[in-house]
VEXGU-511659 format. One record per atom (N, C-alpha, C): residue in three letters; x, y negated, z. Coordinates in pm, whole numbers, plus 50000, padded with zeros to 5 digits. Example, Ala and Ser with C-alpha at 12.3 -4.5 7.8 and 13.67 -1.06 7.14 Angstrom:
BEGIN
ala513195056950780ala512305045050780ala513205033050780ser512855022550708ser513675010650714ser512904999750787
end
This chain:
BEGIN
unk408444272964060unk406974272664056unk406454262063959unk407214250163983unk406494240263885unk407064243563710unk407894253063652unk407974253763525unk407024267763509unk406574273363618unk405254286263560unk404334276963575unk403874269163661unk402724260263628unk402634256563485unk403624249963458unk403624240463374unk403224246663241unk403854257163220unk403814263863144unk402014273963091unk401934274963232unk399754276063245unk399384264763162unk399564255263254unk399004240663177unk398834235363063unk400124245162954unk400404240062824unk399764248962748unk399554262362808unk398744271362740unk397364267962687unk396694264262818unk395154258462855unk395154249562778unk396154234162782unk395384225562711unk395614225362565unk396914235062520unk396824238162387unk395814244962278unk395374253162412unk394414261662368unk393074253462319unk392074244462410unk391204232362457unk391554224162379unk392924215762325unk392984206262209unk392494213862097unk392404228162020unk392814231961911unk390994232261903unk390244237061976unk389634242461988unk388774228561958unk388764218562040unk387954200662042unk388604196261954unk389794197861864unk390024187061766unk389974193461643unk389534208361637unk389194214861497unk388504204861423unk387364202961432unk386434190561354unk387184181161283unk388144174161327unk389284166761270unk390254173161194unk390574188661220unk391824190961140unk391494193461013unk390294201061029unk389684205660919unk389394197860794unk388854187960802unk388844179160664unk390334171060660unk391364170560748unk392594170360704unk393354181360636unk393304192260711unk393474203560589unk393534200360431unk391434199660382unk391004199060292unk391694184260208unk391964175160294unk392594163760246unk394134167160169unk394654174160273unk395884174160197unk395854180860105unk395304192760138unk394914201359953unk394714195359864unk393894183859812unk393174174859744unk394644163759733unk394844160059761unk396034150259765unk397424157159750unk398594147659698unk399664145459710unk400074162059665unk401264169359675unk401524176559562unk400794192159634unk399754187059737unk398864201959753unk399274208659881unk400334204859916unk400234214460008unk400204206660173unk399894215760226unk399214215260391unk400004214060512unk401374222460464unk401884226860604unk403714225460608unk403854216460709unk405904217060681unk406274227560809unk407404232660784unk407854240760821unk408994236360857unk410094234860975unk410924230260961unk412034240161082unk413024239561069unk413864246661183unk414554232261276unk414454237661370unk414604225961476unk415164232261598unk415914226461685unk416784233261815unk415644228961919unk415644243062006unk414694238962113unk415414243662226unk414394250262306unk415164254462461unk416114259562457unk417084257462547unk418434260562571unk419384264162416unk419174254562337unk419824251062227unk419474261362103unk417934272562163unk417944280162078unk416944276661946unk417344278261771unk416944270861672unk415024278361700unk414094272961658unk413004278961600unk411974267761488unk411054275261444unk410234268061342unk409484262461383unk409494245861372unk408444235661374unk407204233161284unk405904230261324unk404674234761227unk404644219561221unk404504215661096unk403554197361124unk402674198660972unk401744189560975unk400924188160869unk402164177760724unk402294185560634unk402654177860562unk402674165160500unk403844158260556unk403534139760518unk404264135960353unk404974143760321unk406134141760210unk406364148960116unk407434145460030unk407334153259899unk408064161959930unk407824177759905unk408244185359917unk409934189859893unk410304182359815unk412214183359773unk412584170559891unk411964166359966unk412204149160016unk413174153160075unk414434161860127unk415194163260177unk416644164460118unk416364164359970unk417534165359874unk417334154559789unk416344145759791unk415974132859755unk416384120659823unk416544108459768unk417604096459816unk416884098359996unk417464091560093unk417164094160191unk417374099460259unk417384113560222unk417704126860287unk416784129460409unk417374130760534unk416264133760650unk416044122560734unk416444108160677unk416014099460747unk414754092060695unk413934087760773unk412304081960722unk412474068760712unk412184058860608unk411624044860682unk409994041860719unk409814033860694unk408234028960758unk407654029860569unk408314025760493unk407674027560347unk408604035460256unk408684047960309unk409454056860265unk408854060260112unk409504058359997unk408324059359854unk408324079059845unk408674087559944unk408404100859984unk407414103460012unk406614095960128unk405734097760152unk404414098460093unk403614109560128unk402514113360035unk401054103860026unk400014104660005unk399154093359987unk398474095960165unk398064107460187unk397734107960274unk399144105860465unk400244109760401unk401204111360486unk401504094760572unk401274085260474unk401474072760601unk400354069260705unk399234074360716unk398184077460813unk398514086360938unk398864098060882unk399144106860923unk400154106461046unk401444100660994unk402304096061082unk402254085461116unk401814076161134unk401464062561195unk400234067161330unk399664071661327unk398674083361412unk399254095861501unk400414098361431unk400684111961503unk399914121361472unk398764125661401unk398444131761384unk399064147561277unk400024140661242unk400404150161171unk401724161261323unk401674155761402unk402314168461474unk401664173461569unk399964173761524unk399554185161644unk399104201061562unk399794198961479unk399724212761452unk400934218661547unk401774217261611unk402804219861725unk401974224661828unk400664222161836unk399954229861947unk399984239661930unk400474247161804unk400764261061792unk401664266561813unk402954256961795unk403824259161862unk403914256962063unk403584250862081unk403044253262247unk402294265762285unk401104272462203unk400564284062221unk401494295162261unk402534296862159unk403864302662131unk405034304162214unk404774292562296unk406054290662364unk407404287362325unk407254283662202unk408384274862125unk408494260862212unk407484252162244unk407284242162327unk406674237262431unk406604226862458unk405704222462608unk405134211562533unk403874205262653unk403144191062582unk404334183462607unk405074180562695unk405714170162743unk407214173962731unk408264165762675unk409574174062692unk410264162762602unk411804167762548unk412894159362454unk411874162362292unk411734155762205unk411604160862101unk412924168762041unk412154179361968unk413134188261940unk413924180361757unk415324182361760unk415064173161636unk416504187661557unk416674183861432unk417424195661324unk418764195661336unk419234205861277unk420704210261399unk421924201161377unk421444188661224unk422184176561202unk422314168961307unk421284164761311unk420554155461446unk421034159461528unk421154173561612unk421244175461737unk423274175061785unk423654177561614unk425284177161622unk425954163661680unk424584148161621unk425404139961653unk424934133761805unk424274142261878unk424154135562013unk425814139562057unk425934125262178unk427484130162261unk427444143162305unk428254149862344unk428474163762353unk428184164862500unk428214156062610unk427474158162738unk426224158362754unk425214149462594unk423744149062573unk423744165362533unk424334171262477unk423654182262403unk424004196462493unk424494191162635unk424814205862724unk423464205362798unk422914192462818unk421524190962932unk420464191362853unk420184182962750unk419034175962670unk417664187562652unk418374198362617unk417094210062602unk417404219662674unk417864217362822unk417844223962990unk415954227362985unk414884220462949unk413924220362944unk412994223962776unk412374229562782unk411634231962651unk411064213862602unk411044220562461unk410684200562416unk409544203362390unk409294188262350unk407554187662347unk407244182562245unk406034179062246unk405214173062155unk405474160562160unk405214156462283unk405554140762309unk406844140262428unk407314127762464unk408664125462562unk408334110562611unk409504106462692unk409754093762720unk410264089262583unk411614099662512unk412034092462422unk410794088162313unk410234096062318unk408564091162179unk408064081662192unk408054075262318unk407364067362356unk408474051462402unk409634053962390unk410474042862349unk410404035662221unk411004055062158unk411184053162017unk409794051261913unk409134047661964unk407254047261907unk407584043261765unk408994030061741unk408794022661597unk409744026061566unk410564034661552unk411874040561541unk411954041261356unk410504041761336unk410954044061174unk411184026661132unk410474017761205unk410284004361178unk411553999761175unk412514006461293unk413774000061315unk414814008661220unk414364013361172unk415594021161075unk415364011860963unk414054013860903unk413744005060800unk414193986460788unk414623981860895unk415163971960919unk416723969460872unk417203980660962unk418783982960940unk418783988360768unk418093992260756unk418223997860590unk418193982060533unk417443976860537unk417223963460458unk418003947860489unk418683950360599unk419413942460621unk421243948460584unk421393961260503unk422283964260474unk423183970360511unk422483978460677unk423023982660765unk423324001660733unk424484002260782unk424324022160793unk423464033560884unk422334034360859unk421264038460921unk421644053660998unk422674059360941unk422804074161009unk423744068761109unk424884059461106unk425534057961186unk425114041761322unk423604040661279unk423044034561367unk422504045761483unk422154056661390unk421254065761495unk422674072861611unk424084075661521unk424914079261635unk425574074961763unk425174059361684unk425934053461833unk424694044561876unk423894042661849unk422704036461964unk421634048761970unk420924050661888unk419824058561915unk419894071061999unk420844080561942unk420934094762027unk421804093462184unk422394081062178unk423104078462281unk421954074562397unk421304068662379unk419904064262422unk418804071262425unk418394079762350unk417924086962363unk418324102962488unk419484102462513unk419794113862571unk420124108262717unk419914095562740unk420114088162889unk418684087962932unk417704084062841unk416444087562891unk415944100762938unk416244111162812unk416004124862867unk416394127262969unk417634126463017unk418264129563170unk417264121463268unk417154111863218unk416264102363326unk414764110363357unk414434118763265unk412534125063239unk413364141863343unk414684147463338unk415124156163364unk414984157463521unk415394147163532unk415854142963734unk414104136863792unk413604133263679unk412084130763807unk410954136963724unk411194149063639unk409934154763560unk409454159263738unk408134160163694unk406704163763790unk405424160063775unk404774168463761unk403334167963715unk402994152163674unk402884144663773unk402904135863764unk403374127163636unk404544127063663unk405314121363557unk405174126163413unk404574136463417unk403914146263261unk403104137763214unk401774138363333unk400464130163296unk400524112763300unk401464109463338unk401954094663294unk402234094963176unk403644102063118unk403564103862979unk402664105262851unk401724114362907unk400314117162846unk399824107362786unk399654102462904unk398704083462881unk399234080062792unk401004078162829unk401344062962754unk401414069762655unk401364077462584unk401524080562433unk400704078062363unk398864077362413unk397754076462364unk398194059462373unk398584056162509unk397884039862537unk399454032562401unk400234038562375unk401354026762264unk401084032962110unk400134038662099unk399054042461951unk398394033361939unk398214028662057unk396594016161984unk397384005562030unk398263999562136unk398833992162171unk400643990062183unk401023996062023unk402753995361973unk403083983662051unk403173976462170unk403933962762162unk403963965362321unk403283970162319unk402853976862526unk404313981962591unk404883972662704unk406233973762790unk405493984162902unk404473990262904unk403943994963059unk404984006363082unk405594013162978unk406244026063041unk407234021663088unk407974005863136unk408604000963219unk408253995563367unk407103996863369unk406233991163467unk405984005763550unk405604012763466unk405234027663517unk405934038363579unk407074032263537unk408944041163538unk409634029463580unk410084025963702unk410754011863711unk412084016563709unk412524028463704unk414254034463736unk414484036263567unk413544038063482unk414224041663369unk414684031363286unk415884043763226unk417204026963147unk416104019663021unk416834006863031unk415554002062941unk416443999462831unk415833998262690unk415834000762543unk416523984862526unk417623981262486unk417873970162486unk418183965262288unk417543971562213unk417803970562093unk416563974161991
end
């Protein structure tokens, strides 16, 4: 009962965001047209429910080859990829609610694992990747809301000389997939609309410990 609810719920408020935040998308649209090499919309293939691949919608932050360009699919915080409008964009989040279309769709939920590319998903441990997307992913997670500066901390390890892909295999996805289990064993409404919050409330307040306060069982981020 509670994943047909849930699933109402994501319809409705996908539907109700698209509908109240048109006014905003719209001269972002027109922005990105006007800016950076023109175009509007990324497209991406990404693993979702029960490990099956589909297409992710986000507003374009980057240069269009940025994936065969130095870097590859990892971001820093001053990625020289990024487009004029794209470090707003993602510093805001705003660039992934075009995914409310994907929620319309049923590709996703508001609340869930972020869904990440079938690189990414190869190097979680192999016990993370039998559970991790047991549940449709979302827009937002616990892990989003750990990982809030995740580009900050890559960009660190990059500059201190560190191996950034093999930071993400053995701390990040390892960590990341102990939390998910943790959102797995007490998801409930509840715990959705907690999430909710804290995603809005560590946008304006990056430094905010409350989703430890709020979640006192979940493993905490020690890095």
């Amino acid at each position: 009962m509670y994943l047909i609810l849930k699933r109402f719920f994501d319809f409705l408020s996908a539907l109700f965001a698209l509908l109240i935040l048109s006014p905003l998308l719209i001269p972002i649209v027109i922005g990105l047209k006007l800016t950076g090499e023109g175009y509007i919309w990324y497209l991406q293939e990404r693993v979702g429910h029960k490990n099956k691949l589909f297409n992710i919608l986000k507003f374009a932050t980057m240069l269009k080859n940025s994936p065969n360009m130095a870097g590859g699919i990892i971001t820093t915080k001053k990625d020289p990829r990024i487009t004029p409008m794209g470090g707003f964009l993602r510093k805001s989040k705003i660039n992934e609610l075009p995914q409310l279309i994907n929620i319309l769709k049923g590709d996703m939920s508001v609340v869930g694992p972020r869904p990440v590319m079938q690189k990414s998903f190869n190097a979680y441990p192999d016990d993370v990747k039998k559970v991790i997307y047991n549940v449709p992913p979302g827009l937002t997670g616990i892990g989003s809301i750990i990982f809030r500066d995740e580009e900050e901390l890559i960009s660190q390890i990059k500059d201190q000389g560190g191996d950034t892909w093999d930071f993400y295999i053995n701390k990040i996805y390892p960590f990341k997939g102990k939390v998910e289990q943790w959102y797995q064993q007490n998801q409930s409404f509840l715990t959705d609309l907690k999430i909710i919050i804290l995603t809005a409330w560590v946008i304006l307040s990056p430094e905010s410990e409350l989703v430890y306060k709020w979640f006192p069982g979940l493993p905490k981020r020690e890095f």
